[in-house]
C-alpha positions in Angstrom: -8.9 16.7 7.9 -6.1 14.0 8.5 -7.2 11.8 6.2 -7.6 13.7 3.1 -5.0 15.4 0.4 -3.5 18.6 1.9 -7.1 18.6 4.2 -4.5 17.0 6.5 -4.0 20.2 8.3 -5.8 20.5 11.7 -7.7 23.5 12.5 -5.2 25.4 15.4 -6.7 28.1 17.5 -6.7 31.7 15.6 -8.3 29.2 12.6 -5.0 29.3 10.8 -4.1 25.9 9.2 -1.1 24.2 11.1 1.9 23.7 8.7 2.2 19.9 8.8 5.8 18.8 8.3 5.9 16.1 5.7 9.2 14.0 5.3 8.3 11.4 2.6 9.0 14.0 -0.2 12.6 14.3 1.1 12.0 17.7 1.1 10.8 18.7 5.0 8.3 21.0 4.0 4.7 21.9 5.2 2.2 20.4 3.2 0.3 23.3 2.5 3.1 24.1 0.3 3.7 21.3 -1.7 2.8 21.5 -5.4 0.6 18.1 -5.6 -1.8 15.8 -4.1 -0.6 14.3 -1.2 -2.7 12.7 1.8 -0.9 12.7 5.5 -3.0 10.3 7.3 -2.2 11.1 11.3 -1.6 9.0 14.3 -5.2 9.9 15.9 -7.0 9.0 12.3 -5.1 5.2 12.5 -6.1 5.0 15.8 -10.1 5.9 16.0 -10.1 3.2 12.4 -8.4 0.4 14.6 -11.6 0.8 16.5 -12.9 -0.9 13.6 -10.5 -2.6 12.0 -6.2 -3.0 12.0 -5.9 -4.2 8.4 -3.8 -1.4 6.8 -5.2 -1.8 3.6 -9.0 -1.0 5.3 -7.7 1.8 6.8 -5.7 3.1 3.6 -8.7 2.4 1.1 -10.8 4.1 3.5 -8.7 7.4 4.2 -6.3 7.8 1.0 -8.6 9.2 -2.0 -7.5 7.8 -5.6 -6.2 4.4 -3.7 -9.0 1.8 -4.6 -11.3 0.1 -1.9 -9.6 -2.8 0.2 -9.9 -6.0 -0.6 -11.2 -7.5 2.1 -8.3 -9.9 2.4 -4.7 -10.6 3.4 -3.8 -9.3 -0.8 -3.8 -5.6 -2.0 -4.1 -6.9 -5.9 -6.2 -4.7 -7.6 -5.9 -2.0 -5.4 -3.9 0.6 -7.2 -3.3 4.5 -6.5 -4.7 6.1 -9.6 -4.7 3.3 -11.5 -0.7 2.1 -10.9 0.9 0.4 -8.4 2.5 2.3 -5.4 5.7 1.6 -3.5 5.2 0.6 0.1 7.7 1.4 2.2 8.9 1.3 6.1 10.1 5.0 6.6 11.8 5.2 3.0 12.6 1.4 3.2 10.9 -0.4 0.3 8.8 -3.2 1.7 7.0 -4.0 -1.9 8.8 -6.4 -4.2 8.6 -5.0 -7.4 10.8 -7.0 -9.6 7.8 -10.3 -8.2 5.1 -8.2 -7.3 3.1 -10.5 -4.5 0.5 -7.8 -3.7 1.6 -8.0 -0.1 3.0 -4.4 0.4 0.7 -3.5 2.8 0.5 -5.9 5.3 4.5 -5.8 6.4 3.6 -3.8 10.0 1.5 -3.4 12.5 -0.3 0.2 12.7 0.3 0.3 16.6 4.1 1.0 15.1 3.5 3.4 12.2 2.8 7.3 13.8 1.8 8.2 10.6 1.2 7.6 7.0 2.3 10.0 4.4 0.8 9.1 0.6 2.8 10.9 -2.8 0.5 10.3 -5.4 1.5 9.7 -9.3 4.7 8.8 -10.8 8.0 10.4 -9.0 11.3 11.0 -10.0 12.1 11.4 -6.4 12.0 7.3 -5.5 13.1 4.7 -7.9 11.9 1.4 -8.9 8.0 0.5 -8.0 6.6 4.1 -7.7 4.9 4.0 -10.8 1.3 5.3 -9.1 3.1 6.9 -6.1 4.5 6.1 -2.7 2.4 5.0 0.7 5.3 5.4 2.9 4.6 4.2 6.5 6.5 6.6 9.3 7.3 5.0 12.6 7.1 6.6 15.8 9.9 8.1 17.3 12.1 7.6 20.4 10.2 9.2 23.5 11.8 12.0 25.7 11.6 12.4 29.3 10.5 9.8 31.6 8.9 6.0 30.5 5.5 6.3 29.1 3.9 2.8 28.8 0.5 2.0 27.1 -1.1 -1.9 27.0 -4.4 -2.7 25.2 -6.4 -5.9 24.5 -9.4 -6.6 22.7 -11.9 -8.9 21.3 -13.8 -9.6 17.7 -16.5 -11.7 17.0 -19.4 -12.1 14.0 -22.8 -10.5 14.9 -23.9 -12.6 12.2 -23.2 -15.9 13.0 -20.9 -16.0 16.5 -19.8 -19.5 16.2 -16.2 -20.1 16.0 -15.4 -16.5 15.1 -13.9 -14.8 18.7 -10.8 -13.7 18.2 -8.4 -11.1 20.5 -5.9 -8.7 19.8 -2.6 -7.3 22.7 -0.5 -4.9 22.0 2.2 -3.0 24.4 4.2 0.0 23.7 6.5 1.6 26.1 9.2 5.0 24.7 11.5 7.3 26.9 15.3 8.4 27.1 17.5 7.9 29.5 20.2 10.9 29.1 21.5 10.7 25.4 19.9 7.8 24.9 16.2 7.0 23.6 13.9 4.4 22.8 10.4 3.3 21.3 9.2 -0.7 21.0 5.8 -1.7 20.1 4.4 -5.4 20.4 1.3 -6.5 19.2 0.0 -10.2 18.5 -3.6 -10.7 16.7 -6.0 -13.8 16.1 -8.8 -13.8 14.1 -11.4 -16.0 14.2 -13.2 -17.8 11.3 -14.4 -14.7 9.3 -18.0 -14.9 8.2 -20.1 -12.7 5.8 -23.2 -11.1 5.8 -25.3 -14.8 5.5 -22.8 -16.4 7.9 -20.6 -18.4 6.0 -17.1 -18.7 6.1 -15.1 -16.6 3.7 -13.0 -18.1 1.1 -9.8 -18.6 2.0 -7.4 -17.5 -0.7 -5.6 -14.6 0.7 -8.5 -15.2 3.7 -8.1 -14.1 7.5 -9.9 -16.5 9.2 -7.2 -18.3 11.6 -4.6 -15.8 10.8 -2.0 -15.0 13.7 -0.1 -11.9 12.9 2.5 -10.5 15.1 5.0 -7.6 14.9 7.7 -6.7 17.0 9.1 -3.2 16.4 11.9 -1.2 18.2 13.6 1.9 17.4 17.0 3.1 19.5 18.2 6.8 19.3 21.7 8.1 20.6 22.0 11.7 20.4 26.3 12.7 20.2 25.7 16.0 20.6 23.4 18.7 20.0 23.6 18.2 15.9 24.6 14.3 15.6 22.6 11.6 16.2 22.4 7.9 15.5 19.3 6.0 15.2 18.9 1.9 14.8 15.3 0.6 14.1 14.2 -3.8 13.9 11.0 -4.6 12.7 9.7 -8.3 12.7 6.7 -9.1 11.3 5.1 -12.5 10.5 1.1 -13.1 9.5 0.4 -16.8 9.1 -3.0 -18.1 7.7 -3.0 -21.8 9.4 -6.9 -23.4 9.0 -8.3 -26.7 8.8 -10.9 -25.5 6.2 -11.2 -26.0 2.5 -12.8 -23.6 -0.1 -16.0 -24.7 -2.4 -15.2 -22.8 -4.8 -17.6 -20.4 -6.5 -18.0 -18.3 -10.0 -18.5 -14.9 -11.3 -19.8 -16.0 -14.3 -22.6 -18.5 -12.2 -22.9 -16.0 -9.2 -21.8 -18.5 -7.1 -19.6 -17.6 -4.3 -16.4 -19.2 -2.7 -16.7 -20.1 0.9 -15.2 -22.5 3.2 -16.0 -25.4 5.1 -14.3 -28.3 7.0 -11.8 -30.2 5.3 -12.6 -33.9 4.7 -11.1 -37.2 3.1 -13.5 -36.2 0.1 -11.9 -32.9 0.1 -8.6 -32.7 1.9 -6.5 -29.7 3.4 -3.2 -29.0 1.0 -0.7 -26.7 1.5 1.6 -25.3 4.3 0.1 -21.9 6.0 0.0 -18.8 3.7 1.1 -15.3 4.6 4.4 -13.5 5.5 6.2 -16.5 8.0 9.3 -14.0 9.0 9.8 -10.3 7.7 12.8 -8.7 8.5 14.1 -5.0 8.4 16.6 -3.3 10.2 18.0 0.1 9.8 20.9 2.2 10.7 20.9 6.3 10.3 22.9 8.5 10.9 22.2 12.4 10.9 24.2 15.7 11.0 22.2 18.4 11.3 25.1 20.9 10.1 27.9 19.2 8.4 28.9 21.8 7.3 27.4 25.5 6.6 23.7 25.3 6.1 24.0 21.5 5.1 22.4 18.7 6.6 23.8 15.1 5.9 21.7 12.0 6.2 23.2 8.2 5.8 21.1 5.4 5.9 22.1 1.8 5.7 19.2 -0.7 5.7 18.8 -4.7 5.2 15.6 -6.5 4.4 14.4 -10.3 4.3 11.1 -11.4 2.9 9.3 -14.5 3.0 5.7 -14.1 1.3 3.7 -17.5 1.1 0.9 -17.6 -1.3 -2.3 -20.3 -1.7 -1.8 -24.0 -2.8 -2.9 -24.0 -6.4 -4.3 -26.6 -8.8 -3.2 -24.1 -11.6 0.6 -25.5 -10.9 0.1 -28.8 -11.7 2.2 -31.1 -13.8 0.8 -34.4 -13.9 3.8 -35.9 -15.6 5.6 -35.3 -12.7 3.7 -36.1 -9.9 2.5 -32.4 -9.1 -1.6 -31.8 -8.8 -0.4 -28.1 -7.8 1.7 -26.3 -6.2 2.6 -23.5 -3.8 4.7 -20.8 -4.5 6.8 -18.2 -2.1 8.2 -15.0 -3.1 11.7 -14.7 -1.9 13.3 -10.9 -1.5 16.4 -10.0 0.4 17.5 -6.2 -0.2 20.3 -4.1 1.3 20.7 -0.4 0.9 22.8 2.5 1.4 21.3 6.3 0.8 23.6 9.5 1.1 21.4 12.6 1.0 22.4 16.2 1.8 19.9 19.1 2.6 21.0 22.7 1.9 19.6 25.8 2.3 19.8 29.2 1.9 18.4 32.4 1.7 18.5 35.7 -0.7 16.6 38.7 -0.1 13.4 37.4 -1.0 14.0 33.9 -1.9 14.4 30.4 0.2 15.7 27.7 -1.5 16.5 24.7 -0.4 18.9 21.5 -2.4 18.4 17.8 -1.4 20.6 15.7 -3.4 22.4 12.5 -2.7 22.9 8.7 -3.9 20.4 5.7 -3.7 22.1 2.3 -3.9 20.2 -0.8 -3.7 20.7 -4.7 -4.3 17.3 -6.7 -5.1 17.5 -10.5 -4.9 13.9 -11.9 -5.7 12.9 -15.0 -6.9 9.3 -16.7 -6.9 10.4 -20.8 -5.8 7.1 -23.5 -5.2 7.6 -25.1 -2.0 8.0 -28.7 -3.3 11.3 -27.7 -5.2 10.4 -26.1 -8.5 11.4 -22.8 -9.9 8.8 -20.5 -11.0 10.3 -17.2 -11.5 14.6 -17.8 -11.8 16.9 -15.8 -9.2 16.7 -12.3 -10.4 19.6 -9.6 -9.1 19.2 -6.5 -9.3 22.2 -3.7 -8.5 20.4 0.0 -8.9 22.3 3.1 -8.2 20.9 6.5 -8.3 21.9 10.2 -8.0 19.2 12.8 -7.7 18.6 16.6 -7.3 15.8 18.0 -6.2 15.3 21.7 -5.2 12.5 24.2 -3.9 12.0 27.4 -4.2 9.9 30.1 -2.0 9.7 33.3 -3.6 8.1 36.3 -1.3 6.1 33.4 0.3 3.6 33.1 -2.5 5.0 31.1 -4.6 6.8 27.8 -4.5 9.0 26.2 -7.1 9.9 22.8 -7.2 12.5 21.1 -9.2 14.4 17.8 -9.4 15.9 15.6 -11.8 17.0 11.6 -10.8 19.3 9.8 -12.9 18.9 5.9 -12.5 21.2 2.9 -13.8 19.8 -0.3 -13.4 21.9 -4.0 -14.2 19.6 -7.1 -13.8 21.3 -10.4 -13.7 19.3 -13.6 -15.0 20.9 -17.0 -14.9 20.0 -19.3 -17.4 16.6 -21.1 -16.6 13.7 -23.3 -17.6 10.1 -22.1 -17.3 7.5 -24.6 -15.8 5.2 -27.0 -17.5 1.9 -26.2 -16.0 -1.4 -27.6 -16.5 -4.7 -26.6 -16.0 -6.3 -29.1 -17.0 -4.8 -32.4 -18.6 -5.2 -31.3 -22.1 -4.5 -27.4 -20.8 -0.4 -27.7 -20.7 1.8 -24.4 -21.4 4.9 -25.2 -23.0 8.4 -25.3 -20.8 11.1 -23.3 -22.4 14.8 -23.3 -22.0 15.8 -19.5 -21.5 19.3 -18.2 -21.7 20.1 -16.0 -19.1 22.0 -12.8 -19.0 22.4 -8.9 -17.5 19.8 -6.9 -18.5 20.9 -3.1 -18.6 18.6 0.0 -18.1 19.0 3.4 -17.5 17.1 6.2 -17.3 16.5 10.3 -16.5 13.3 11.4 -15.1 12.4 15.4 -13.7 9.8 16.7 -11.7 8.5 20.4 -11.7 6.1 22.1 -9.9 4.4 25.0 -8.9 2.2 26.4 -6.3 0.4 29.5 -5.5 0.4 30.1 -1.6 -0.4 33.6 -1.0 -4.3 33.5 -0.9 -5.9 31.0 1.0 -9.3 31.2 -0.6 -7.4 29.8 -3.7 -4.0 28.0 -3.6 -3.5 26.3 -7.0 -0.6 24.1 -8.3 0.5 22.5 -11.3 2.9 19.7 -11.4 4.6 17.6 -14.1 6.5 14.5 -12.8 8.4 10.8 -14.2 9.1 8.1 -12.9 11.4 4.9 -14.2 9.1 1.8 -13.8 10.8 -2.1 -14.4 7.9 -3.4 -12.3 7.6 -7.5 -12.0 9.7 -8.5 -14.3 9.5 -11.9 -12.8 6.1 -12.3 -14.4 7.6 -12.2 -18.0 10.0 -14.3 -17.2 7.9 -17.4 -15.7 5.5 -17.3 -18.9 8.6 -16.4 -21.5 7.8 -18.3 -24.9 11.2 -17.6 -26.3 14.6 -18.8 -26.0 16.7 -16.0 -25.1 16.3 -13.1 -22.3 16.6 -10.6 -24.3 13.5 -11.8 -26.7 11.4 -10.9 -23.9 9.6 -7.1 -23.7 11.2 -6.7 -20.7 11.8 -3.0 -21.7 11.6 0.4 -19.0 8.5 2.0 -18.8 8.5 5.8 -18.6 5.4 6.9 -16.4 4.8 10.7 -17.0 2.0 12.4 -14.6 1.0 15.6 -15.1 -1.6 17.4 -11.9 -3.1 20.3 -11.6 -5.4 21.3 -8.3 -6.4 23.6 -5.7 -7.4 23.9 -2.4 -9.5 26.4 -0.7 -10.0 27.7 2.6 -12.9 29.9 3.9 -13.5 30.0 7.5 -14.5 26.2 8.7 -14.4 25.0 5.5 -11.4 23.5 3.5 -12.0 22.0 -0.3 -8.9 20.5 -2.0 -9.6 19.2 -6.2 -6.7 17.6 -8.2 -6.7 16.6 -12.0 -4.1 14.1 -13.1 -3.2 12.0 -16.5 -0.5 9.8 -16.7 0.9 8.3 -19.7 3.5 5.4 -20.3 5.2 3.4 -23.1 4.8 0.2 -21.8 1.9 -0.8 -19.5 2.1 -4.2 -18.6 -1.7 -6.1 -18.7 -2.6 -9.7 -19.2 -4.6 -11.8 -21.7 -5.8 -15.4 -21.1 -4.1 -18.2 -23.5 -6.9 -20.7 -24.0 -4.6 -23.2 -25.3 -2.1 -22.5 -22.4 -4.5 -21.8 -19.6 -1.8 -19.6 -18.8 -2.6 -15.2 -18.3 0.3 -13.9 -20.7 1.7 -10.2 -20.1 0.9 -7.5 -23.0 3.0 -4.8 -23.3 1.3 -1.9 -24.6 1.1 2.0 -24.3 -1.2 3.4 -21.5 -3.0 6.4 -20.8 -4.8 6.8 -17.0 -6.9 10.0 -15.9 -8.9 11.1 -13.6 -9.4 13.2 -10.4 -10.4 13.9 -6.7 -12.1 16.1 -4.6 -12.4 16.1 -0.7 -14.3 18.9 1.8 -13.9 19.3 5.2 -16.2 21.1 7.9 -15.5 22.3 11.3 -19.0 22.9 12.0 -17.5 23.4 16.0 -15.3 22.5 18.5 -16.7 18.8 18.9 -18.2 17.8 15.5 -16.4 17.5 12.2 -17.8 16.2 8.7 -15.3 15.3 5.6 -15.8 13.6 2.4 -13.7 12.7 -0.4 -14.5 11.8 -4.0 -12.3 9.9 -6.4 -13.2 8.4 -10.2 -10.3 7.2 -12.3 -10.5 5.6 -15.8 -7.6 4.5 -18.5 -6.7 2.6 -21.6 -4.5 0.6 -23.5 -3.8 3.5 -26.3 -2.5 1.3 -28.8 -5.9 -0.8 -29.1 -8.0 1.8 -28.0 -9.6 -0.4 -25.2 -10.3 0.1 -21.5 -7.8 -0.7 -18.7 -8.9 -4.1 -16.8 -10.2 -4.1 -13.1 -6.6 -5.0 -11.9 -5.5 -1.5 -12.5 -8.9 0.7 -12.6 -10.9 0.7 -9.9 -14.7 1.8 -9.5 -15.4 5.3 -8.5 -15.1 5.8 -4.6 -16.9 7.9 -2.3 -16.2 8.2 1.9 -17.8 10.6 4.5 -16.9 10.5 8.0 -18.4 11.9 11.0 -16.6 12.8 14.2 -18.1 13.6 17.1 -16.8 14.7 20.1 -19.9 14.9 22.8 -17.7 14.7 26.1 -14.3 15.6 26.4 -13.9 12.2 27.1 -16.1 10.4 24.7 -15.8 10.4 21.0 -18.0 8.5 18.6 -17.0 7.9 14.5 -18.9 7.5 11.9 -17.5 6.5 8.5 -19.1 5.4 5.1 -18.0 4.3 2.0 -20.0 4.0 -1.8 -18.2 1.9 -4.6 -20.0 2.7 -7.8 -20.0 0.9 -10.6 -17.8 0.3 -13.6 -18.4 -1.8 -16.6 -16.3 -1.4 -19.6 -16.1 -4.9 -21.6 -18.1 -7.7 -23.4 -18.4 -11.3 -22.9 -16.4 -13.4 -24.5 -18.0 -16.4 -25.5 -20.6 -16.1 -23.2 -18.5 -15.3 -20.0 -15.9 -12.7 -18.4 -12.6 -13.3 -18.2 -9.9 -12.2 -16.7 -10.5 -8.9 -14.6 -13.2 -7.9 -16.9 -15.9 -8.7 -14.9 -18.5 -5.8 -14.4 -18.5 -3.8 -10.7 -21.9 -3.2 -9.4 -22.2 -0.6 -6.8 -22.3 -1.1 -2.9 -22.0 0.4 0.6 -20.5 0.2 3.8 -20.9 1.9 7.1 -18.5 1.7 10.0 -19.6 3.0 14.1 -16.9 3.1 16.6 -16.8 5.1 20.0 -14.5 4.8 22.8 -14.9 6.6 26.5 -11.9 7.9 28.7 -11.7 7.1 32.6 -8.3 8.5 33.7 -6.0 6.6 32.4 -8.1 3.6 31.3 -9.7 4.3 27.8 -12.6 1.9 26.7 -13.5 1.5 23.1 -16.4 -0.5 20.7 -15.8 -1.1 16.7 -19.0 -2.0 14.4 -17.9 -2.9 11.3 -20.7 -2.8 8.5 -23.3 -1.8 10.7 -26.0 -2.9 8.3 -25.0 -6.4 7.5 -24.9 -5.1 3.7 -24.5 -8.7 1.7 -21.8 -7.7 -0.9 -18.8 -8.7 -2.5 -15.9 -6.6 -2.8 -14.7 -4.7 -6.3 -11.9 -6.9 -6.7 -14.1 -10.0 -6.1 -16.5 -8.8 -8.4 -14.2 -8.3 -11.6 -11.7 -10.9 -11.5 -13.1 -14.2 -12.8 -10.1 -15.7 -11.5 -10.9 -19.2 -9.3 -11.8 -18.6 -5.4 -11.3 -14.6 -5.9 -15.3 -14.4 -5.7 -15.3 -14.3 -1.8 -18.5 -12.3 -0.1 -17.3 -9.4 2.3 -17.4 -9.4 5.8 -20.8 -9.1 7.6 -21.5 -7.4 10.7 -18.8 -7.9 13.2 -18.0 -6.5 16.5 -14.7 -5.5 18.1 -14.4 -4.7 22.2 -11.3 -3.0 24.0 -9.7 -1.4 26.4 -6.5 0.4 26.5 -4.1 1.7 29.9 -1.8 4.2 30.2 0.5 4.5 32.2 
């Protein structure tokens, strides 16, 4: 069951679970072995969901258990992995921003590049700064071997709801093969959407909206193999997502039930704003590998470089009508570069296999949150971090694996000295600028991981784990709404994440059950509460507790029809006031099924579902929600696709939300925010064909 913790294993011949290699640990390992939850979503799982749809954040809420249902839209705010935020990255390159986190992780490739997507779940000590739920860590394919194998594909996407205006088209191209020592992958694909409507045929409210959005993402990976242990490898990604519409929102109300949709723009309501999205994301990546440096050792280097240009929404919020502003647009502005050292011993006694990863992490972080007409929202922040880490496994009589590791991290963060912003939301409604001095901020930190696993009974193979993780996560937020004078006023302390699991999973026959417990404490959650003398969401720091679990089954009834289904509920709270974690980080309980069904061995046809129950955890206040308080009331969705084989020429078909179901997302449901209450999409259609050659 690709798609599913540890279920990831596919079903070989003799009904023996394949040993999956999984990389995203560090440690290459088979994931039947590894003392935790993790989900390996494969290649073949991406592709039958881009049937449907090729957001990464629909396919990830819809395959990755304990990782809250999409969005909807172009943001992944509020969608959390067991109720924290998780570190995207571009094989081990981080793509999030956590030191100004923009909620744009997800949406920094194409999934005709990735060739698979491996999911860590809770705080690690085995990745630094931003893994505070886990790591979604998106592997790209590899260089091809042998002769030039080519594949193109093109498709179409329209409303069945309301077809007007909404036909959009998708191409992609992706050619890998070697040439002697030499080898190669590259991936293009360019998308359009059309106006997206929901399940009454309106247009959906465009803050963080897709309709008109051009996204394309050119990928390429060289390989040059030395010899038979040394090899060199070069990857570029570019990737660019630009929302660019002539429509304006009327904007709705949770509290009113009244949605947000969008319309024409007119003199009574004009257009404002430049396009919103990523407008240029670079990354490029050098590696080099020995596979025996010397006895028994492997040596990895990477060197990487990142650029990233996130535009958000124009804003009334950032207005300042004493100077001229009636809002504003802001950009969040990240360049990183990188250098990793790792080694990879191993040995053998008797009995035991152990293996040793250890090595260096060194990273520079520049990110600053500038408004387009000039401002400064969020100062210049530099980060230098520099790691060392050990992390070891242990196979005893192959029953029983033993995990251990320990990260030390140093952290300096440079602030220059800086004013926040005046900012009014409503004439009367003015927070308060400040003059901040500026200085280097200093943190440091030693986490550990252990973990065990029982391996030598298939019918029951538990595992117990206990892991930290180091957490300075947006920073930049306490620094735009700072009410004091000096840097080191501010709570900007460390937060220490620690995540203990325990689990099983089960094999008998066809069937395969995995269940996972986790809790996860830390000293200083960051939340928000609204100033309504401000208008402005301040931070709270406060202690946090999150629990919760997940279960997932999967059935080989036979060779051509497979059923799975995953279960996930995860609740927490602020332990110093004894309340209940906002929607931001706690999402709804989540339930999927999928059906595959092979009837032809050239036809396939999907079937997936999803159930978002409800949640509701808070009070009015004054006769309204606020903030992300907002009760979730339960919905469903059900995906179709199918897709037919001639030769080489495949032919596909993508229903999403087969019965029109008239909802609106979780996330648009609990924040009270203004525009978040967008309706989901309706019934749409998506047609395609694919050659290879």
């Amino acid at each position: 069951m690709a798609s599913f913790p540890l279920a990831a294993q596919q079903m070989s011949a003799d009904d023996k679970i394949e040993r999956i290699i999984v990389s995203g640990s560090r440690v290459i390992e088979s994931i039947d072995e590894i003392p935790a939850s993790v989900t390996l979503v494969d290649r073949k799982t991406i592709e039958e969901q881009m049937l449907v749809n090729t957001q990464l954040q629909s396919i990830l809420g819809l395959t990755v258990p304990g990782l809250s249902a999409a969005t909807g839209t172009s943001s992944d705010s509020g969608q959390t992995l067991r109720g924290r935020q998780a570190l995207i990255m571009i094989d081990g390159v981080p793509q999030s921003t956590p030191l100004r986190d923009g909620a744009l992780g997800s949406r920094t490739l194409d999934p005709a590049a990735i060739e698979r997507i491996e999911v860590i779940k809770g705080a690690t000590s085995i990745y630094g700064n931003g893994a505070a739920g886990g790591v979604i860590n998106y592997i790209t394919k590899r260089p091809g071997k042998g002769e030039l194998q080519a594949r193109v594909g093109a498709s179409a996407n329209m409303s069945l709801v309301k077809a007007e205006d909404t036909l959009g088209h998708r191409l992609e191209a992706a050619a890998d093969g070697s040439l002697g020592k030499f080898s190669y992958v590259v991936t293009l694909a360019r998308e359009e959407t059309g106006l997206q409507r929901d399940a009454e045929g309106d247009v959906i409210g465009l803050q963080y909206g897709l309709s008109d959005n051009k996204a394309q993402n050119l990928f390429t990976k060289l390989a040059y193999q030395f010899d038979g242990d040394k090899s060199l490898q070069a990857s570029y990604s570019y990737y660019e997502s630009q929302t660019d519409s002539d429509l304006v929102d009327v904007v709705g109300d949770v509290n009113t039930g009244i949605k947000t949709y969008a319309v024409k723009s007119s003199a009574d309501n004009p257009l404002k704003g430049e396009p919103q999205g990523p407008r240029g994301n670079h990354n490029l990546m050098l590696k080099y590998t020995d596979e025996e440096i010397f006895s028994n050792t492997q040596l990895t280097l990477d060197a990487y470089g990142q650029r990233i240009e996130n535009v958000f929404f124009f804003s009334p919020v950032l207005a300042n009508p004493d100077e001229g502003y009636d809002g504003g647009q802001s950009m969040i502005k990240s360049e990183k570069l990188g250098l990793r050292g790792l080694l990879n011993t191993q040995y053998q006694w008797q009995d035991v296999e152990a293996t040793f990863i250890y090595g260096t992490d060194i990273l520079n972080d520049i990110t600053s949150q500038p408004l387009l007409d000039g401002r400064m929202w969020v100062p210049e922040m530099d980060m230098s971090n520099r790691a060392f880490f050990l992390q070891t496994k242990w196979v005893i009589k192959d029953d029983f694996v033993i995990k251990v590791g320990i990260r030390d991290e140093s952290i300096a963060l440079e602030v220059d000295d800086y004013h926040t912003l005046k900012l009014c939301r409503k004439a009367d409604q003015c927070s308060v600028p400040m003059a901040v001095k500026g200085d280097t901020l200093d943190f440091s930190a030693t986490t550990y991981n252990l973990g065990l696993r029982y391996t030598g009974n298939s019918l029951f193979s538990p595992f117990i784990n206990y892991s930290q993780g180091a957490d300075i996560s947006d920073i930049g937020r306490l620094l735009r709404t700072a009410t004091v004078a000096d840097i080191h006023d501010i709570r900007t302390e460390a937060s220490i994440i620690d995540n203990y699991e325990v689990g099983f999973s089960s094999k008998l026959d066809a069937l395969f059950f995995t269940f996972a417990a986790f809790r996860s404490t830390s000293e200083l959650g960051t939340s928000n509460v609204f100033d309504e003398k401000t208008g402005v969401y301040m931070p709270v720091r406060a202690p946090q507790k999150i629990w919760g679990y997940e279960a997932t089954v999967d059935y080989e009834v036979n060779d051509t029809l497979n059923l799975k289904a995953a279960y996930s509920w995860v609740e927490g709270k602020d332990t110093e006031t004894d309340t209940y974690l906002d929607g931001k980080q706690i999402s709804a309980p989540k339930f999927t099924a999928a059906v595959n069904w092979q009837p032809l061995d050239n036809a396939s046809l999907n079937l997936t579902y999803l159930l978002v129950g409800d949640r509701d955890r808070f009070d009015k206040v004054n006769g309204k929600w606020v903030g992300a308080q907002a009760p979730v009331h339960s919905y469903d969705l059900l995906n179709l696709s199918a897709s037919y084989r001639l030769g080489q020429l495949k032919l596909f078909a993508g229903i999403e939300n087969l019965l029109n179901r008239d909802y609106y997302s979780a996330r648009s449901q609990v924040y009270t925010y203004s525009s978040y209450n967008t309706k989901a999409l309706g019934t749409s259609l998506n047609l395609g064909l694919q050659y290879q050659f």
